[in-house]
N, C-alpha and C positions, 0 to 999 in steps of 0.2 A: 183791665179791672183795677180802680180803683180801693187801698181797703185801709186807710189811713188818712191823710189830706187829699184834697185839689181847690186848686187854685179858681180866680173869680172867672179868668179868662175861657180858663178851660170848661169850666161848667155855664159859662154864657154862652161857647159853642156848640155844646152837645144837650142842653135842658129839656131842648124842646122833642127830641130823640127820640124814637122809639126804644123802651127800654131802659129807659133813666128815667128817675121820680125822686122830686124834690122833696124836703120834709122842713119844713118851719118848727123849730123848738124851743122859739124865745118865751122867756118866763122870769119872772118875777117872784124872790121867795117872799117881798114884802107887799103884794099885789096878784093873788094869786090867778086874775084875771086879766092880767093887762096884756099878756104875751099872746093871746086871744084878739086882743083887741087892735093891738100892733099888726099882726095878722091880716086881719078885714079890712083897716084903713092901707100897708099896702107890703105886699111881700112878692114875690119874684116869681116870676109868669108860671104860673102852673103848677108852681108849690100848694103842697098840701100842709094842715095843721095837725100836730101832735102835743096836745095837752101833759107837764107831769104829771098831773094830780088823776089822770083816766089811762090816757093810753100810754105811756112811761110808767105806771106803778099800777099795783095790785089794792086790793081794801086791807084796809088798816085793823089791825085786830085788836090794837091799845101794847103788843107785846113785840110786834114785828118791824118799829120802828117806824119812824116819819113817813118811808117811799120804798115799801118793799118791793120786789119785782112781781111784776103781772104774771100772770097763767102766763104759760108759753104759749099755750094755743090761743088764748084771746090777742093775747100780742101777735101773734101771726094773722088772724083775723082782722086788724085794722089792715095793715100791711096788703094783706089780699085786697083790702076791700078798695083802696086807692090804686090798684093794679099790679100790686108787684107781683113777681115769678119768680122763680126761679133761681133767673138767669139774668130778676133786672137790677140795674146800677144805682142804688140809694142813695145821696146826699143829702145829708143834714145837718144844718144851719142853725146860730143863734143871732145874740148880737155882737159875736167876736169877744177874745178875750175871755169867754164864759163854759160853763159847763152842762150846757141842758143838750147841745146837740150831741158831745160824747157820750152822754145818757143811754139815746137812743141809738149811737156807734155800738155802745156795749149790749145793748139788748139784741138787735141783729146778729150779733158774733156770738151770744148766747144761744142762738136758735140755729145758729150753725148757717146763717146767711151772711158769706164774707166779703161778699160785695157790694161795700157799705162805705163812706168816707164821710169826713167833715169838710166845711167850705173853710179854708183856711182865714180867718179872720171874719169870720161874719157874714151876715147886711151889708156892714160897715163896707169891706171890700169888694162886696159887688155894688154898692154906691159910690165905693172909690174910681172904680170903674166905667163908670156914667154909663149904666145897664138899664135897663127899665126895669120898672115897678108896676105892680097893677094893684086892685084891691077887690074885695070882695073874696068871695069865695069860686076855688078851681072847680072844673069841668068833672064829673065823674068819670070815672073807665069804666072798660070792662073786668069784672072782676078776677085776681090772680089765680097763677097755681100753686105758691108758695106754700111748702112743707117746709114741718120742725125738725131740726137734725139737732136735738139739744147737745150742746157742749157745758157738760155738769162739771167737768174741771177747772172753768174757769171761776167761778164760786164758790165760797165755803161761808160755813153757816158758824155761827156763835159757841158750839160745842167745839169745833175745831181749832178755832180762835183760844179760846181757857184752857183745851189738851196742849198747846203749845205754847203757852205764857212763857216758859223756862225752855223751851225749844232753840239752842242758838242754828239751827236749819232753817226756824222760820223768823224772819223777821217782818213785824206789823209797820207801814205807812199810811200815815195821819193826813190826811189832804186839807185841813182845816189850817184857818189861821192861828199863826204862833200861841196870841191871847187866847184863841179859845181852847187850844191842845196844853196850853199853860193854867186852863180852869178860870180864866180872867176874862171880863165880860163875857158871859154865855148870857147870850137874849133869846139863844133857840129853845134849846133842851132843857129842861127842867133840873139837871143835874149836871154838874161843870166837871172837866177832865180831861182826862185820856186813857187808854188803854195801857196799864202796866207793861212797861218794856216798848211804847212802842214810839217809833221813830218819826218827828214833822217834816213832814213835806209839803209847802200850801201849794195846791192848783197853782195859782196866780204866779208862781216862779215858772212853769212853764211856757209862759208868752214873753213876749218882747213888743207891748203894747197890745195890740187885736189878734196879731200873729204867732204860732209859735214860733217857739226858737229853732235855730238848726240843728239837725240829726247829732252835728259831733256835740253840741253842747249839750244838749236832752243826754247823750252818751255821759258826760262827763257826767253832767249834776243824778244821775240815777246810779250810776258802776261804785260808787263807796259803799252801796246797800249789798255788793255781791252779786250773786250769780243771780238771773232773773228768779229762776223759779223758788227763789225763797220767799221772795214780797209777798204780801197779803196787803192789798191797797185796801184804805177805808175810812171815811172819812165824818162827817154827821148824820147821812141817812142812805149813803152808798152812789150821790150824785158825784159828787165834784172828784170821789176817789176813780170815777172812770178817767178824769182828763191824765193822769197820774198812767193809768194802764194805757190810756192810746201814747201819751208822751213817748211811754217807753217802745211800743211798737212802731211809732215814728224815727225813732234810734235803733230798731232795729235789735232790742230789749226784748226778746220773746220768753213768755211762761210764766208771767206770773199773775196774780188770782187778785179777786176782791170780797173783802166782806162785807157783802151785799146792805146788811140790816143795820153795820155799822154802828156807831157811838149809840143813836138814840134807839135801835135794840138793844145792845149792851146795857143802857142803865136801867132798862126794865125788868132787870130780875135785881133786888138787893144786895145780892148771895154771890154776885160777878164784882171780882177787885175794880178798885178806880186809883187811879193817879192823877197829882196837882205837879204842877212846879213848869220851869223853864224845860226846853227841847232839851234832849241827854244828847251827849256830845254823836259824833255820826260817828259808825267804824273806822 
């Protein structure tokens, strides 16, 4: 069982398996159809598509931020509906280097299916690979058996987050870029910041190009935040703060949580602090 990476090799040996299912989940925050579209013209035999804006996220209420999480059971319902079970081996893909497959890493582990991984570097690396591609759209199955076994402690919602602003047990990571956790160009969110007290971590430090880093470095660069189960990953709308959470289960960093609804829940109540300025130094 896979339940963190694998490699392009290994998932070109085993894809077509019984029991493995692939998931496409390249995406575009500035095109929000093009990962779609990348998809059709040509993605990897047998892979299926997972949309963030449907099956990655729930409806938008104007309060619950950018990409809240889906029902659990409709998320489980896609899931079934491409064939998974149980007991089957999920892989999911972007285009390397990015954060829409760990999206879908973190939503599987929230429903308590742990046998879920990311393709280590993409597309990219299984084109590095000189693997084939196909296009169009995969074959249906037959429908899964897959049950929700929710895991609610891996989450915490906005109230939790403000009861422990002065909390030094928790400490908040920012998975946004420096500028934008420094309040400096924000093109997303209507409101620039960060969270009082809370610590930068961008995604994009965890790769080494398309690839993560290795287990001891992800070790180093997360062990200054302290014991796992103090973090609270979170990042613009609770995507990018998953690569942050798988980073550290790659390192072997177990326990700690994400605020799902992140920065752009956060500024939807007035009455929630904000902070400007440069990263505050690390522990």
């Amino acid at each position: 069982m896979f339940t963190t990476l694998v490699d392009a090799a290994t998932l070109h040996a085993w894809h077509d398996r019984p029991g493995w299912v692939t998931i496409d989940c390249r995406y575009s925050l500035a095109d929000f159809g093009a990962g779609r579209r990348l998809y059709e013209q040509a993605h990897i035999p047998g892979a299926y598509f997972a949309d963030l804006e449907s099956e990655l996220s729930g409806p938008k209420t104007g309060t619950n931020g950018r990409h809240p999480l889906p029902d659990p059971e409709a998320f489980a319902a896609y899931l079934r509906a491409i064939g998974v079970d149980d007991d089957t081996q999920i892989i999911a893909y972007d285009a390397g280097g990015d954060m829409f497959a760990a999206r879908l890493w973190l939503l599987c582990r929230w429903i308590g299916h742990e046998a879920v991984a990311v393709l280590d570097g993409g597309i990219e690396a299984w084109n590095a690979g000189g693997y084939p591609l196909t296009s169009g759209l995969s074959a249906a199955r037959s429908l899964g058996n897959l049950q929700v076994r929710l895991q609610p402690e891996l989450v915490v919602d906005a109230s939790f987050v403000l009861a422990h602003l002065d909390d030094p047990s928790v400490r908040i990571v920012d998975a946004r870029g420096a500028d934008r956790f420094a309040g400096e160009n924000e093109t997303i969110d209507p409101v620039a910041g960060h969270i009082p007290g809370a610590h930068n971590h961008w995604f994009k430090e965890n790769f080494d190009g398309m690839q993560f880093k290795s287990p001891q470095a992800l070790r180093e660069a997360f062990a200054v935040y302290g014991h796992p189960d103090r973090l609270v990953h979170q990042c613009g709308s609770g995507v990018s703060a998953a690569v942050n959470m798988l980073a550290m289960e790659i390192a072997e960093l177990r326990g700690s949580r994400i605020y799902a609804g992140s920065w752009s829940e956060w500024i939807s109540d007035p009455a929630r602090p904000i902070a400007a300025g440069n990263t505050p130094p690390r522990p």
